[in-house]
N, C-alpha and C positions, 0 to 999 in steps of 0.2 A: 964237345960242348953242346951242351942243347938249349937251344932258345927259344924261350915262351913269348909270344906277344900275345898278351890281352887286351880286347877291343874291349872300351867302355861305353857303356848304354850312354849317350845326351841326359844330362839330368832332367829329372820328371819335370814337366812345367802344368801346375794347378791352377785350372783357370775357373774363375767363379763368372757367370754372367748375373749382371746388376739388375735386379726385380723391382718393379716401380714399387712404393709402400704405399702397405694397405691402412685404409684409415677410413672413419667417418666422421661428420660434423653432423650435429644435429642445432636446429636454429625454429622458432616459434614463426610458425610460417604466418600466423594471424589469430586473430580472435574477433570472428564475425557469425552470428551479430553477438554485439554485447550486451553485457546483461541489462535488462531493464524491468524495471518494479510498478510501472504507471503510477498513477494517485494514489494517496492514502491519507488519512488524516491519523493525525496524531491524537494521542491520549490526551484528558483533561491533564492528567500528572503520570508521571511516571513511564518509563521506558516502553515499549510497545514492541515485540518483535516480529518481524513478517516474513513468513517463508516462503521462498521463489523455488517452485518446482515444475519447469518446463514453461508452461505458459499458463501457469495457476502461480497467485497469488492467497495463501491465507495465512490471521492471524493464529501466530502459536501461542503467543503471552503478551498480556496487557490489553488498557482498553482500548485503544484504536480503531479504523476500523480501514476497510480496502473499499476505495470510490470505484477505479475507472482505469484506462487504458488498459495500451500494450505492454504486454509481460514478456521478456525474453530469455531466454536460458543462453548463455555462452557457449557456441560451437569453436575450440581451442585447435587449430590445426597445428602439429608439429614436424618440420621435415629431415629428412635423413639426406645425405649427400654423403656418397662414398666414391672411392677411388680404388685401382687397382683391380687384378683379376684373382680369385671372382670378385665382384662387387661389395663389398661387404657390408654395406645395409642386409646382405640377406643372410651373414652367417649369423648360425647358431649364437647366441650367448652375450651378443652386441644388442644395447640396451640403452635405450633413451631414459634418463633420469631428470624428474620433474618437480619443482618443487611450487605450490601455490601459497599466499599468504597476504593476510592486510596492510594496507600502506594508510593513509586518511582518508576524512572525509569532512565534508561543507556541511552550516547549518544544523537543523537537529538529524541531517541522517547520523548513523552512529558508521564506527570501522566494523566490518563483517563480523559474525559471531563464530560464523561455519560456514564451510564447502562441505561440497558432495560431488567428487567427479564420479562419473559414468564410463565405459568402454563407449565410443561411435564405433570404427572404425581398424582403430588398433584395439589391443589386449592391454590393460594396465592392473597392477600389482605394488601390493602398498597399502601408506595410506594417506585412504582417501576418501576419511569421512574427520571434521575435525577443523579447528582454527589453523592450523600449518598442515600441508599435504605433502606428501613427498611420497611418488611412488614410481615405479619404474612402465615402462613402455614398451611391448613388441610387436611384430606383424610386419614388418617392410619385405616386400620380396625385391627391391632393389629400392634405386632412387625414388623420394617421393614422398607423397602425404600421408600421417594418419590424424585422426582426430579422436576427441574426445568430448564429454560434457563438462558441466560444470553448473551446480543450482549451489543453491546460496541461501543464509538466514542474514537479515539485518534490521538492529536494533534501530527504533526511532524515537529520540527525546519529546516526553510529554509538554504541554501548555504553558505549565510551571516553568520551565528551563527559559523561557522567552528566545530562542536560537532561532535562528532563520528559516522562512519558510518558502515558497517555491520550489523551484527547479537545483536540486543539488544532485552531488556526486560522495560518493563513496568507491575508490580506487583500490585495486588489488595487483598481484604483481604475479605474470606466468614465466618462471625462469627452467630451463634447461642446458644439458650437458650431458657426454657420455656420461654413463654408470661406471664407476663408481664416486664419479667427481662428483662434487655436491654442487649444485648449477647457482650462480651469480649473475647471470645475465639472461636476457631473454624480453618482453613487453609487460607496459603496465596499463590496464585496464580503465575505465570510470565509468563503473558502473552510473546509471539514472534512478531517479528517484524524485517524484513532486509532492511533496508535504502543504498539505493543507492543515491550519489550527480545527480544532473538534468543534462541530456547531453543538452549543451548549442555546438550554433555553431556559430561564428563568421567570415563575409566576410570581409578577406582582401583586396581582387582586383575582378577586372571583367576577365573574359576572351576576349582579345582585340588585334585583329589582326594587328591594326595602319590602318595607309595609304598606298594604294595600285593602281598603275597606270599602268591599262594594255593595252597593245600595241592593234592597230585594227586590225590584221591579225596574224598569226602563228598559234602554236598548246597551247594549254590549259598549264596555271601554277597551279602546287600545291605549295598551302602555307601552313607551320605548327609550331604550335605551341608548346614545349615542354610541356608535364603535368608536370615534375618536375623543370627545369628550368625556364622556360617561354621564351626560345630563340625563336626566328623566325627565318625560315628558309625556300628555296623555290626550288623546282625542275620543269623541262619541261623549258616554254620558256624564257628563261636567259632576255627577251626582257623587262621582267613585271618588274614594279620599287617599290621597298619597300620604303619608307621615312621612315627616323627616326623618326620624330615623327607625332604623338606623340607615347609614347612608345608604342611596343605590350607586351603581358603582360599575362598570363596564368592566369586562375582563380584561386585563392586561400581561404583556408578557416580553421581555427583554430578549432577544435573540442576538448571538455571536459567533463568530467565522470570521473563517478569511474574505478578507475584502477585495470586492470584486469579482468573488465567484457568483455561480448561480448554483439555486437550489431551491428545493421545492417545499412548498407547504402545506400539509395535508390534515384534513380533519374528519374525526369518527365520533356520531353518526354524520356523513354525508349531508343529511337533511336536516329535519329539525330535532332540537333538541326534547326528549318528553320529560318532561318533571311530572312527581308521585310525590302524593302525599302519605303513601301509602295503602289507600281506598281510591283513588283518582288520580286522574293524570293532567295537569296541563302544557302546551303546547308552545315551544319557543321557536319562533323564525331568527336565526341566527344571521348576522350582518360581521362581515370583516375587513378590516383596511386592508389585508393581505393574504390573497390567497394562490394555489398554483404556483411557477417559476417566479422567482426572484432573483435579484441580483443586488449582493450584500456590497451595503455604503464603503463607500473608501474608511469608514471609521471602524468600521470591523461589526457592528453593532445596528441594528434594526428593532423596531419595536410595534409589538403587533395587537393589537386591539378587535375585541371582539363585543360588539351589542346584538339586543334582539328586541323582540317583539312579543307579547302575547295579548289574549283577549281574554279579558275579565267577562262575564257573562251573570246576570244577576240571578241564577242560578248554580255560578262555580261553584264548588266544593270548599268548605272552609280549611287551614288549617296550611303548616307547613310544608313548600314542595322542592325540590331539589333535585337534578337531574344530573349527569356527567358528560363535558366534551372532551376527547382525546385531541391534542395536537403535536403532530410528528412533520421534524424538518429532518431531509435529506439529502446530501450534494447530488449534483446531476451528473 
């Protein structure tokens, strides 16, 4: 008889050892500073739009115009936070996905028209010019910060619309998520912006000495005009003859703004005014209730009056004379 014994191997035992899981979260670490537009006034009518690039503020469309302040562009930090070995904020093909876009806004600011992000920092891809952004993010060599830009257009409602003016906000929303999730969550923005109404100036009258008939001999008339009445009125030779008409009449002019600002008031020529009769010239010492810095009535509305002076000489020159003053108001 012959007998086999066969030994059998222990069965195989497969052991896996448990590897921590790799992952990252990506979260908007901040958005400082935020954006800001400083002053602007708005248009007489119609929508006004103003593009904020870095720390310039200018008009693209409408008539508005850009007063004052600080201008800021959005510096948008986004963080990576990974787990596991290696780290994987640093592998290959791990992708922060970003999505920018308008939420409201107060007042005549208007909601964003457009972004413009920029690389800071990290590398971004996409897009990223447009009223919705959406583009992807890389650069992390591990845990940590990258950033990017962010400039902006935004519309502001003209005079017409009657909407609020001061200190408003227009809010935008910076959301992320890994790639290829489409990101829902993340900060929302308020942007600044301080809207002033447009100083508008309107001419009621000319300044207008009337008709004046001076004598051939004696000593020189002054004739003047009030700046805030507009009476006439005439010292030296009693001889000169004023007619009534047509009236005389002091310049006048209605000016409007925001109330309560300040703003200046400027006139060209400087000096006196020269009226021509076309052969000759005579000579206007100009008078005005307002001139330099101002500070517009709680009624929104000022009104600015201008007289003068000149001297008839019994020798003037006969005949019709008339000169030009420029007046320019500007916020400060």
């Amino acid at each position: 008889m012959i007998r086999v014994f066969l030994r059998l191997a222990p069965p195989a035992i497969l052991a896996a050892t448990a590897q921590p899981g790799l992952s990252q979260t990506y979260t908007v670490n901040g958005v400082s500073p935020i954006t800001a537009y400083g002053e602007v006034a708005a248009a007489v009518s119609g929508n006004t739009v103003f593009a904020q690039n870095n720390t310039t503020v200018t008009v693209q469309s409408g008539g508005g115009a850009r007063i004052k302040g600080t201008v800021r562009r959005a510096t948008v930090t986004i963080r990576c936070a990974g787990s596991g070995s290696p780290n994987t904020c640093t592998v290959a093909g791990n992708r922060a996905r970003i999505r920018v876009g308008a939420l409201s806004s107060t007042g005549r600011a208007g909601t964003f028209q457009e972004f413009i992000a920029t690389g800071g920092t990290g590398t971004i891809s996409g897009t990223t010019t447009g009223s919705l952004l959406d583009f992807t993010m890389t650069g992390w060599t591990g845990t940590g910060n990258l950033t990017f830009f962010l400039d902006t257009k935004l519309p502001v409602a003209g005079d017409d619309t009657g909407g609020a003016t001061g200190a408003q906000t227009s809010t935008y929303y910076v959301y992320v998520a890994k790639d290829p999730t489409i990101p829902t969550t993340g900060s929302t923005v308020a942007a600044t912006i301080t809207i002033r109404r447009p100083l508008q100036m309107v001419k009621n009258s000319d300044l207008n000495f009337g008709t004046l008939v001076r004598q051939p001999s004696g000593a020189s008339a002054s004739v003047v005009i009030n700046n805030s009445t507009g009476i006439r009125t005439q010292t030296g030779n009693a001889n000169l003859i004023a007619l009534p008409s047509p009236s005389p009449s002091r310049a006048q002019f209605t000016i409007t703004g925001e109330p309560s600002t300040t703003f200046a008031i400027s006139y060209s020529p400087t000096g006196n005014i020269i009226m021509s009769n076309g052969a000759s010239t005579l000579s206007v010492t100009t008078s005005k209730t307002a001139t330099g810095n101002q500070t517009m009535p709680a009624s929104g509305t000022l009104t600015l009056g201008v007289g003068g002076t000149i001297s008839v000489l019994s020798t003037t020159a006969r005949g019709q004379y008339s000169g030009t003053l420029t007046v320019t108001t500007t916020y400060n």
